[in-house]
Steps between C-alpha positions, in 0.01 A plus 500: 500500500546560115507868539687526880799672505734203589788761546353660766407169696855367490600851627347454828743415795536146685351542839817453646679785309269762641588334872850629472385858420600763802132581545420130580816370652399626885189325457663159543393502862243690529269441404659136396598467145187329394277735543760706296550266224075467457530887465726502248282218290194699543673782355647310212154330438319842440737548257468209335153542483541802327694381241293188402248792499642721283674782696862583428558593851900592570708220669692688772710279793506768711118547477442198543704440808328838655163401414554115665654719769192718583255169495734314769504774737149534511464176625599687848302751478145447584196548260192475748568877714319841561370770276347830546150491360471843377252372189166552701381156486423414845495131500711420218544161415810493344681723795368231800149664514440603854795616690517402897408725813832531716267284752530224215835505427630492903306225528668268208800679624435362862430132374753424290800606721471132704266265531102572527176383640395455112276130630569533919270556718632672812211492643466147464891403530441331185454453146290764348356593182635797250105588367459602879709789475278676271183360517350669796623798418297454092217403676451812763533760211256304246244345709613181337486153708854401408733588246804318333812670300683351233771616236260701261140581421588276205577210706214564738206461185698182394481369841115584566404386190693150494356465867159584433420457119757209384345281318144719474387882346558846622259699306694849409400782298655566171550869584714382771706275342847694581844531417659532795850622374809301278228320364328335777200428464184383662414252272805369522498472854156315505681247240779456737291466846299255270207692562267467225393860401118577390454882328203682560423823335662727240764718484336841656191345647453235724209401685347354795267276260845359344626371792166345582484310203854341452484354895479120506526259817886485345541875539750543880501915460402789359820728428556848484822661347638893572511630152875609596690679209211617352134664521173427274281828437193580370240246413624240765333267812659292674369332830570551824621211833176585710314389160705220428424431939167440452483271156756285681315460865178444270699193300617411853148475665339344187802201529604516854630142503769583222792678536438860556588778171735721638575912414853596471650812339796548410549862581869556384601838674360471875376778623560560910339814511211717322742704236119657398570879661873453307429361171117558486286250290794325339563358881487098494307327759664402788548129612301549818186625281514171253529281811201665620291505192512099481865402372588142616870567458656808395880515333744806405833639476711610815708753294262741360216642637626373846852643477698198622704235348419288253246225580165303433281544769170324547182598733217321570277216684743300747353199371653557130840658647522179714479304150752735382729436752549156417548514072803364470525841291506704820894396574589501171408878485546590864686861567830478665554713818630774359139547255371449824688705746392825257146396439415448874692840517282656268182376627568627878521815335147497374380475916628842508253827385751656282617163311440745179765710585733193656464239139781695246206369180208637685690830596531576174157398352354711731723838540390838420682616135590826682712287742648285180580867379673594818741237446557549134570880577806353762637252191471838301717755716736207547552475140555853421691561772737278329466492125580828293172627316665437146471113519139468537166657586310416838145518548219352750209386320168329595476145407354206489582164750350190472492241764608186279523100540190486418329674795234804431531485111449824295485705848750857411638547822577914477862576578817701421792474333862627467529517078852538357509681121846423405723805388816255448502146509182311412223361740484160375915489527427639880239242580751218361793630732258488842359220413819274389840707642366639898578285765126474559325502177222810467168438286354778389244590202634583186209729279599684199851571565444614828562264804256508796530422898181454686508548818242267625695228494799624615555379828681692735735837538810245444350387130438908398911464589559213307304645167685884545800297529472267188385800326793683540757214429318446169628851393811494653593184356333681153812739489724236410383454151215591265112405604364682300 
């Protein structure tokens, strides 16, 4: 503290003195006056902070008051609401990955307005159970013998695993040990399920021999992992379930009297439907083919590849869901009704031929660029109708999309996008006003000064509205004072 500027500490206001500032006196009922008086210590703390850090920083009431001011308010205002995803990153994480079909959101709409059937049976006049709702419905579009949901694809490999491999190994290969995202990781998973993992293989090659050798009677599965994120090229080999099928019915036959080795992948994005004639070669396997090429159990995400909300579903022999079913982990991470009002939604949609075109995420994996461009060309005239030509440059360009959360890694998904070349202003100063001052934030893509909208994943008519709109406020606002 030798070299703090004492001065400047005993400059800073009592709590209390700031509370009688205009700016802060209305806030004594709302919202109520502590949530005003913890505003104005977190303000005075930063700048305390700053002092015993060496900053000089200017000791202003009124700024202080203001600042304390801003950070109560936004207690009422919320922080979890929509966007327009104009950045081209289908199922981005960070925005709610897949957005809901209308069908999907009527449906949570329709539940939570009273009182639902979430476990009754009105059939039976009596107490039901919620994995019903779904579970039929899983089980006609994958070929699967039952099926169970849960609150994430994360939760669903914890729950497998501690079921079926507490205690004993899961033999994984090391090019499949994942991240899954904010540093989740399988490993650490296995730890927690108190699995104990065996690694077979390296890095870029793994094979069938490895797994072969590192079985013992202690081994309960042999476990397969979706790369996710990322994608190993070149000189690679990894092995495949209907391989991994028949080492595990050999072990099986050989010791029928112990308890059988199971197969269970962990296929992260679950795929519905072939995406091969969309996305070509860089298509994943769909859930129904791993059930069919020997998979004892089969887990994934329902809020990527399936376009619903978000959720851990789990496919496989009825025997092992029925186990499942009774983990004291399935009602910790049950869904609630509303997670399962919009995934039942969403998988009725998938009995329908054109479920493509019906799912918002697989609409837009699998449209044409030259309708992408189409709408692009309608955010374009809507922009120039309104902005004069001197304030910026407008241009359609190809681009590239990608579908994100880690579904289909490295595939370029062609598209088109509205670029803006700024004539006054500045594109990154633009991307902070839509983002942090419209009413409902815009993400775009900011690329060497110039700010780009992709139109696949913008929505609807109403969002082309929305991004003309915030567009246009950003320069009127502009005239007010310098952005240059």
């Amino acid at each position: 503290m030798a070299n703090v500027p004492t001065e400047l500490l005993r400059a800073l206001p009592q709590v209390e003195e700031v509370l009688q500032h205009p700016y802060l006196a209305p806030l004594e009922q709302a919202p109520p006056h502590r949530f005003a008086a913890d505003a104005v210590r977190s303000v005075i703390d930063r700048l305390r902070q700053r002092i015993i850090s060496g900053e000089r920083p200017e000791i202003d009431l009124e700024e202080i008051a203001y600042a304390a001011a801003v950070r109560a308010l936004s207690l009422g205002k919320p922080s979890l609401r929509r966007v327009v995803n104009a950045s081209g990153v289908v199922i981005h994480t960070n925005l709610g990955r897949s957005p809901l079909a209308p069908e999907a959101i009527a449906a949570v709409n329709d539940v939570i307005t009273g009182y639902s059937t979430l476990e009754y049976s009105v059939q039976n006049m009596a107490r039901g159970s919620r994995h019903n709702h779904c579970e039929r419905l899983i089980s006609a579009i994958t070929g699967a013998e039952a099926a169970i949901a849960v609150n994430n694809n994360a939760a669903a490999v914890m729950m497998v695993l501690n079921e079926f491999a507490r205690g004993r190994e899961a033999i994984v290969s090391r090019g499949e040990l994942i991240e899954i995202g904010g540093s989740f990781r399988i490993p650490d998973i296995m730890e927690q399920s108190n699995a104990r993992m065996v690694e077979v293989g390296a890095t870029n090659k793994t094979h069938l021999a490895d797994y072969e050798r590192a079985i013992t009677p202690d081994t309960a599965m042999l476990l397969k992992v979706h790369p996710s994120n990322f994608l190993i090229q070149g000189f690679t080999e990894s092995v495949g379930i209907a391989e991994l099928r028949r080492v595990a019915d050999s072990c099986n036959k050989a010791h029928a009297t112990g308890i059988p080795l199971m197969i269970y992948e962990d296929q992260g994005s679950g795929a519905f439907v072939d995406l091969t004639s969309a996305v070509g070669s860089r298509a994943e396997s769909t859930i129904a083919a791993s059930l069919k090429a020997g998979a004892d159990l089969v887990s994934f995400s329902g809020d990527k590849l399936l376009g619903g909300p978000q959720a851990g579903i789990i496919v496989g022999r009825k025997e092992y869901i029925d186990r499942l079913k009774k983990n004291p982990l399935a009602r910790a991470l049950r869904l609630d009704k509303m997670t399962l009002a919009a995934l039942e939604a969403t998988l009725r949609l998938y009995l329908s031929p054109d479920a493509t075109r019906r799912i918002p995420t697989l609409r837009m994996l699998t449209e044409s660029a030259d309708d992408v461009r189409k709408r692009v060309e309608t955010l374009r005239m809507k922009v120039a109708d309104r902005l004069p030509r001197s304030f910026a440059k407008l241009e359609i360009v190809p681009e590239i999309s990608r579908a994100g959360g880690g579904a289909l890694p490295m595939y370029d998904i062609p598209t088109y996008a509205l670029q803006m070349e700024f004539l006054q202003g500045t594109a990154q100063r633009c991307d902070e006003y839509l983002v942090r001052q419209c009413p409902i934030p815009i993400i775009a893509r900011l690329s060497k000064d110039r700010l780009l909208f992709d139109g696949r994943t913008i929505l609807s008519t109403e969002e082309v509205e929305i991004i003309a709109d915030g567009i246009c406020r950003y320069f009127a606002q502009m005239q007010g004072g310098s952005d240059e």
